[in-house]
N, C-alpha and C positions, 0 to 999 in steps of 0.2 A: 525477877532477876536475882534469886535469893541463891542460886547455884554459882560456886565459885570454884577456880580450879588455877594455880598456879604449875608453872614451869618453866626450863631455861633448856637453856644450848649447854653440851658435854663441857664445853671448856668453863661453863659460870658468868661468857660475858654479859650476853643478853639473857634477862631474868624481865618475864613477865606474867599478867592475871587475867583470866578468862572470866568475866561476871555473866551470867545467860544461861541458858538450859543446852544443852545438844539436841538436834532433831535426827539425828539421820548420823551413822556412824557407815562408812563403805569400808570396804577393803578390795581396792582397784587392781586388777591383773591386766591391763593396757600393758603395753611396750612402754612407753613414757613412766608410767609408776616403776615401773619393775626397775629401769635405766634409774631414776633419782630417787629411788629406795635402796636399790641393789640387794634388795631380796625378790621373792615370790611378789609381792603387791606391797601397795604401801593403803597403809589403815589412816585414814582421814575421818574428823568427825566435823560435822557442820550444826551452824547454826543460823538463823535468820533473826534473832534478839541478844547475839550475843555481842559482851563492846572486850578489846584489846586495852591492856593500860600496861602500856610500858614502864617496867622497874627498871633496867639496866641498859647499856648497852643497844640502844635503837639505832645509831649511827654505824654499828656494826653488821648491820644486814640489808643482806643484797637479795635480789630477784631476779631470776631468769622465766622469760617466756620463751615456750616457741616459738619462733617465726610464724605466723599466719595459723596458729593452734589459739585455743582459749588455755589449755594446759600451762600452768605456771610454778614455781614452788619458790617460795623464799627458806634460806638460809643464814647460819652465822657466818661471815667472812674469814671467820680466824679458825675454825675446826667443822665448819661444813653441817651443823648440826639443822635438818628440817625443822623451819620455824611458822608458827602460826601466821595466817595473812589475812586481810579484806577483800572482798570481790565484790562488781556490782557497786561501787560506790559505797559501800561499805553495808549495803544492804546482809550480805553474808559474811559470816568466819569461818574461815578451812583454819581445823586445826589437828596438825600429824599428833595423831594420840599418844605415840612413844617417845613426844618431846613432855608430855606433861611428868610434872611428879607426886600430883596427884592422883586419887584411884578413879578410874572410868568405869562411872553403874550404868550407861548407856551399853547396851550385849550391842554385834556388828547389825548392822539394818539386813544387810545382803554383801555377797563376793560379786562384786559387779567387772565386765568386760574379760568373761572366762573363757570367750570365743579366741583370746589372743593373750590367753597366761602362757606361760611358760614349758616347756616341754617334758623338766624333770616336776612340774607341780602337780606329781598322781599319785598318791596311797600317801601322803607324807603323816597321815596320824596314825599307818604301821611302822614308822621308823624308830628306833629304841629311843628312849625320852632318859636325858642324863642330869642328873641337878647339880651337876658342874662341869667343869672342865673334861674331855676324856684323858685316862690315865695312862 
């Protein structure tokens, strides 16, 4: 458990630590990712030894399930920011990699559920790449 990785929600409230390795990094193109990422997929990483230790702000995050789905995401209450969760009884950690602020050396496993990505999700690594804002 010597892999550690901190992060927080956009607003600062909830601040917490990932202790554990990642096994498996996806980046899901489901309907459900696309809708509670509102981009192309959302990039989850997992783990089956990792523990959550809350620094900040636990009282401030909420979960939604689907009704009658195992699909879940927990968030901050106060700016909506995807926050890491337990599944399984806490046997697993899903944790949305672009809450972390630290660096991810786990590369993606696989683009999983491609059969139901998006319909503008084709060529997008010929689309011009800007390192900022456009002018």
């Amino acid at each position: 458990m010597g892999t550690k990785h901190s992060g927080a929600c956009l607003c600062g409230t909830v601040r917490y630590e990932i202790s554990g390795a990642f096994e498996r990094f996806y980046l899901c193109h489901c309907s459900r990712c696309r809708k509670g990422s509102g981009s192309a997929h959302a990039a989850n990483l997992f783990s089956s030894e990792a523990e959550i230790t809350w620094l900040s702000g636990e009282e401030s995050i909420a979960s939604y399930r689907v009704p009658g789905a195992r699909h879940r995401r927990s968030f901050c209450q106060t700016c909506g920011s995807a926050l890491p969760r337990s599944e399984a009884g806490g046997a697993m950690v899903i944790v949305p990699a672009g809450c972390l602020d630290t660096p991810v050396s786990t590369p993606p496993t696989a683009h999983i559920c491609m059969s139901s990505r998006a319909d503008w999700d084709e060529g997008l690594s010929e689309i011009p790449r800007l390192e900022g804002l456009p002018g």
